[in-house]
N, C-alpha and C positions, 0 to 999 in steps of 0.2 A: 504493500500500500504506500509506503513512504515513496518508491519509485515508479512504478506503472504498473497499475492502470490510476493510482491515486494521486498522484503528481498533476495528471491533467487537470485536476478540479483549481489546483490552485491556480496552474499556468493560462487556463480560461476566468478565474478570478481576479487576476493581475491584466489578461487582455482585455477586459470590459470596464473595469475601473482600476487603471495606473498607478494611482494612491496606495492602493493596496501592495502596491510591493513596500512600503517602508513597515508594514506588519508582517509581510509573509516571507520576508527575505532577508539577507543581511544586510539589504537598502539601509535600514534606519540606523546602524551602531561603526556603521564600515567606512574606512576615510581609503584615499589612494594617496601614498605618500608620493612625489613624482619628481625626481631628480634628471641631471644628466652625468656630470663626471667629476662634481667638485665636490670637495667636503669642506668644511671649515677649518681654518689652520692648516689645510693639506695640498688644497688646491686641486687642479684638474687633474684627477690620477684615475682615470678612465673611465668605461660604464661598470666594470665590472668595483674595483675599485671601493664605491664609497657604499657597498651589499650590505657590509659590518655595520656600518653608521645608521643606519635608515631603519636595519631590523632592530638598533636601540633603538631609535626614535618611534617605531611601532610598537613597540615593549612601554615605553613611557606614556605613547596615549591609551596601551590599556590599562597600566595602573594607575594612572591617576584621572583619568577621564572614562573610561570604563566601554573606550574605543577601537573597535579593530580596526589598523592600518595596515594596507599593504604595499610594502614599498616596489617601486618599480623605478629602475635604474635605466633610465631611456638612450639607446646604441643613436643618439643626435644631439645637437645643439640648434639646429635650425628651429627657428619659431615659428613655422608655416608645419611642421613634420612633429613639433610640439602638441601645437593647437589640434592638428587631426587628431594625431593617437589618444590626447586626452579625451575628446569629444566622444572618440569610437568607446572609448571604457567607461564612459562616465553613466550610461545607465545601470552599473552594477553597483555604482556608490553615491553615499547619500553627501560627500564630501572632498573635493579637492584638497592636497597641501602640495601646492609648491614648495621644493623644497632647494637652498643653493644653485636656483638656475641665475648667472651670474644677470647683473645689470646691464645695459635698459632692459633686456630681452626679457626680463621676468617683470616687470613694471609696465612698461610701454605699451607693451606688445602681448605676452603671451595670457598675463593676468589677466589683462583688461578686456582683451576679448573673448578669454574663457570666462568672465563675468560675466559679458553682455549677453553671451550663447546658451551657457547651461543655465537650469531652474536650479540649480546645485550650489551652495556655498561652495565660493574657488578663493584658497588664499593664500595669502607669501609668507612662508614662515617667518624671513628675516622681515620681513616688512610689518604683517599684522603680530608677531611673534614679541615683535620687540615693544610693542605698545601692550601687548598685554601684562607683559613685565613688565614694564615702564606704570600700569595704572593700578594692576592688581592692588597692590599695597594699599594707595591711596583708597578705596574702595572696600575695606575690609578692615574691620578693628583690630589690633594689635592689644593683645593681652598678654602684661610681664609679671 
C-alpha cells in the first residue's frame, strides 16, 4: 500500500490540489542547500570539494530548525545553468539556500530571479544569513 497500488491516491491528491504536497511530502520540512565550488575560508576548490561543508550545514538546519537540507554541489558557475537546474528541483522543496555562490552572480542575478520565479522562499545564506545574526539578539531577551 505505501507503494502501489496506494501511492496513486496521494499522487492524484497532490495532482488536483498542489497545496497538498507541503502535507503529503517532504515539501513542507525540506530546504535544497545549493552551492557551486566555494567554501568559506577555502575558496573555489571544486564541485566536489565543498560535499563536507554543506552536509554540516544540513546537519545544522536539522538540529536547530528541525529542517531537512539537501545539499547539492552544482558541476557550474554560470547563472543562466544556475537558475534552470534550481527551477527544475524546486518542486520537490518547500525552500531554496543559496549557498557561497560568489558575488554579483548570487545577488544580481541568480537570487533575484529565482525570487521572482519560484512560489518558494529562495535565499542567500551570506546575504539573509548575516542579518539574521546580525538581529536575532536584538529581538530576543537575554537572561544572565
Amino acid at each position: 500500500m505505501a507503494y502501489t497500488p496506494g501511492v496513486a491516491r496521494v499522487c492524484m491528491a497532490i495532482h488536483q490540489d498542489p497545496e497538498k504536497a507541503y502535507a503529503l511530502t517532504i515539501k513542507q520540512s525540506c530546504v535544497a542547500v545549493v552551492t557551486t565550488h566555494a567554501v568559506l575560508g577555502l575558496g573555489d576548490i571544486g564541485p566536489m570539494g565543498p560535499s563536507p561543508s554543506w552536509r554540516a550545514k544540513a546537519l545544522i538546519f536539522r538540529e536547530f530548525a528541525g529542517v531537512d537540507a539537501f545539499p547539492l554541489c552544482l558541476a557550474t558557475k554560470d547563472v543562466d545553468e544556475i537558475v534552470t537546474i534550481v527551477k527544475a528541483i524546486s518542486p520537490v522543496f518547500g525552500g531554496i539556500n543559496l549557498e557561497d555562490i560568489s558575488a554579483p552572480r548570487c545577488f544580481e542575478k541568480s537570487k533575484e530571479r529565482l525570487q521572482r520565479d519560484l512560489e518558494i522562499p529562495v535565499f542567500h545564506d551570506n546575504q539573509h544569513g548575516t542579518a539574521v545574526v546580525v538581529l536575532a539578539p536584538s529581538s530576543t531577551p537575554c537572561s544572565r
